[in-house]
N, C-alpha and C positions, 0 to 999 in steps of 0.2 A: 631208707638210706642204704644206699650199696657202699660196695669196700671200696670205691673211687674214692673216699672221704679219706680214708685211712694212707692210702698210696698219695693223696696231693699231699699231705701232710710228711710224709716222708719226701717227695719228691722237691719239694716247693715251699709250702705255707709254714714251716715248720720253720725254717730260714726268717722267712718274710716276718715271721711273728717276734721270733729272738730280735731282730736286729727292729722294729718297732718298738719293744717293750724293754729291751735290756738297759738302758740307761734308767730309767725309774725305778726297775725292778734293784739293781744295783746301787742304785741312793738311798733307800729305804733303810731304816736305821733300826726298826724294828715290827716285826712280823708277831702278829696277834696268833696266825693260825698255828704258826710255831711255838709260840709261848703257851697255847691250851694244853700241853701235853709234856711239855720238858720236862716237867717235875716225875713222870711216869721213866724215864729213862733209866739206865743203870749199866754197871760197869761189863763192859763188853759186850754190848747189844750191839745187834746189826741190823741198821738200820736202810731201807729202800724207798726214793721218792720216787714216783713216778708220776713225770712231766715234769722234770724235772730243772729243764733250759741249762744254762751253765751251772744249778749248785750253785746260786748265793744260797738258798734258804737252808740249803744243809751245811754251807760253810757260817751261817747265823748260828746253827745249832750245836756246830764244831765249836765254835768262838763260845759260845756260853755254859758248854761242858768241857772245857780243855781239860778239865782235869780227872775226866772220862777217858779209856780207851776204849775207842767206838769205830764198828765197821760201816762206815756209811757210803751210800749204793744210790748211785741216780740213772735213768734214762729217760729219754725224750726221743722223739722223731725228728727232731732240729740236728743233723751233721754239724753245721756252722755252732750251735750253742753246747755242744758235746765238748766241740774241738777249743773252743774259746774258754770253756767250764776246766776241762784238762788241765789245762796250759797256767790258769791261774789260781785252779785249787788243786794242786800237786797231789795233795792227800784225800782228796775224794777217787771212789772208782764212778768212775761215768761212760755211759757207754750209747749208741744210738739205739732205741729199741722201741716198741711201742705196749702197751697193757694185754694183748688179748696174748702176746708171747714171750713169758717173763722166763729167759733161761740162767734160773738159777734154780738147785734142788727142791725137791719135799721139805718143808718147814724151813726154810735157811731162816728166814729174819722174825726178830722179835716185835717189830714194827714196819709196818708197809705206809707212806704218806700218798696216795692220789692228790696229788695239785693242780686242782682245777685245771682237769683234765677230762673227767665221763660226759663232759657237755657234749665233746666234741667228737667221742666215741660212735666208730657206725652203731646204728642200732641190732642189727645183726652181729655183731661182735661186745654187744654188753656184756651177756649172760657165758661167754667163753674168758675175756674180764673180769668176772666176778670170781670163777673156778681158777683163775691163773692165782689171783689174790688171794683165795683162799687156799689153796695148793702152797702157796709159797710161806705163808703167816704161820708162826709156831701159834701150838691150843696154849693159851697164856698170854699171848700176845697184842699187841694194839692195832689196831687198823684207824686209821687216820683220814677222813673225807673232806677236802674243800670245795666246795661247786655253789652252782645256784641252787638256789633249795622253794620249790613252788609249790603253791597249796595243789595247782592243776597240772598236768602235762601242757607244755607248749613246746610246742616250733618255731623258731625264728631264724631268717633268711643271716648267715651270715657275712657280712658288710665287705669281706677284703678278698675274701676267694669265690667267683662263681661256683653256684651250683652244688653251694658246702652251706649246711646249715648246723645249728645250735641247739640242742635238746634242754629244755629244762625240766629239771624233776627233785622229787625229793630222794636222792641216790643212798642215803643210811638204808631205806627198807631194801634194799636189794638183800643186803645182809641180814636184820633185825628181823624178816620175816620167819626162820624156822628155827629161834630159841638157841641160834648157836654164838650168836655176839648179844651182847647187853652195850647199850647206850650207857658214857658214861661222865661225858661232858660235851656242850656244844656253846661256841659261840655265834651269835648273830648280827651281821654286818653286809655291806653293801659297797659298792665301788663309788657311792658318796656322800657315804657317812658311816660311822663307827659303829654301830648303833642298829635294832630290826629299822628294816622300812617298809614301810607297808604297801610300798608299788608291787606287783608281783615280777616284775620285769629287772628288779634290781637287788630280790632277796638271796643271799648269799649265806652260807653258816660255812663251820668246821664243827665237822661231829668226831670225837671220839669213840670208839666202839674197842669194848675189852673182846677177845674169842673167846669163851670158854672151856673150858678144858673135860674132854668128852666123857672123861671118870665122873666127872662132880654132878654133871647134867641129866646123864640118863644111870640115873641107879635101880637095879635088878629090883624087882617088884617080889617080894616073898612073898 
């Protein structure tokens, strides 16, 4: 996959997907991948989705912490769902941006959300994705994954944009592999039904992953 995937998505499909998916996404009364994790919240976390479209799912999250002060942060490569997300969630910062160039400081958020978004990530731009995420997540902090989640690697030709395809993977181990996050809640569900399914083409989760905090992990060997 080359960075043409990345560029349609800012230039085009990015648009083309808000304005296909924003009315359902916006009727939606309650969001499972949000609710795995709410309870982990706290007063004055800053919180980051990324792929965000206009901020329903972090205005879901506003709505059921109101009594939270919370800094909460979206970007997406959708212009059109930036500008539409602004306009009707006042109190979100939302901004056009894409995963592998997150400009915000060293540790700013307590929580980082990926919303099913790494499917769509060039593959060449993962592993710079993965270091932005973790650059960005205070050690203490939550990382938050929704995608597909397959026992194998696959490819599949995506349906609306030439020439742009769909990765699936199980995207937790990108992180889980070198003892610096711990798994610590996941749900399992699919785009039709609640519930695992056992097609590999429709398995979906939200993983939660804690970071650990680099004092408590690597302690001095006397």
């Amino acid at each position: 996959m080359t960075k043409k995937q990345k560029e349609t998505f800012i230039i085009k499909e990015g648009d083309q997907w808000f304005k296909r998916n924003n009315s359902v996404v916006s009727n939606t009364k309650n969001f499972k991948d949000i609710d795995s994790f709410v309870s982990l919240i706290k007063e004055k976390d800053k919180i980051l989705e990324i792929g965000t479209s206009s901020g329903t799912k972090l205005d879901y999250l506003s709505r059921n912490l109101s009594g939270l002060d919370l800094g909460l942060y979206g970007i997406d490569p959708s212009y059109e769902a930036i500008k539409n997300g602004s306009q009707q969630y006042p109190n979100l910062n939302l901004k056009q941006g894409t995963s592998d160039q997150i400009d915000f400081d060293d540790q700013y958020f307590d929580v980082v959300i990926l919303g099913f978004c790494l499917y769509l990530v060039d593959r060449e731009l993962m592993f710079k994705t993965v270091s932005e995420v973790d650059r960005t997540l205070k050690q203490g902090g939550y990382l938050v994954i929704t995608d597909f989640e397959t026992p194998v690697l696959m490819k599949r030709i995506y349906k609306h944009t030439e020439g742009v395809f769909s990765y699936k993977n199980n995207y937790s181990n990108f992180f889980l592999g070198g003892g610096h996050y711990s798994l610590i809640n996941k749900v399992h569900f699919s785009h039709s039904t609640d519930t695992f399914n056992t097609d590999f083409n429709e398995r979906v989760s939200t993983s939660v992953l804690f970071k650990e905090k680099y004092s408590n992990i690597y302690r001095l060997d006397s």
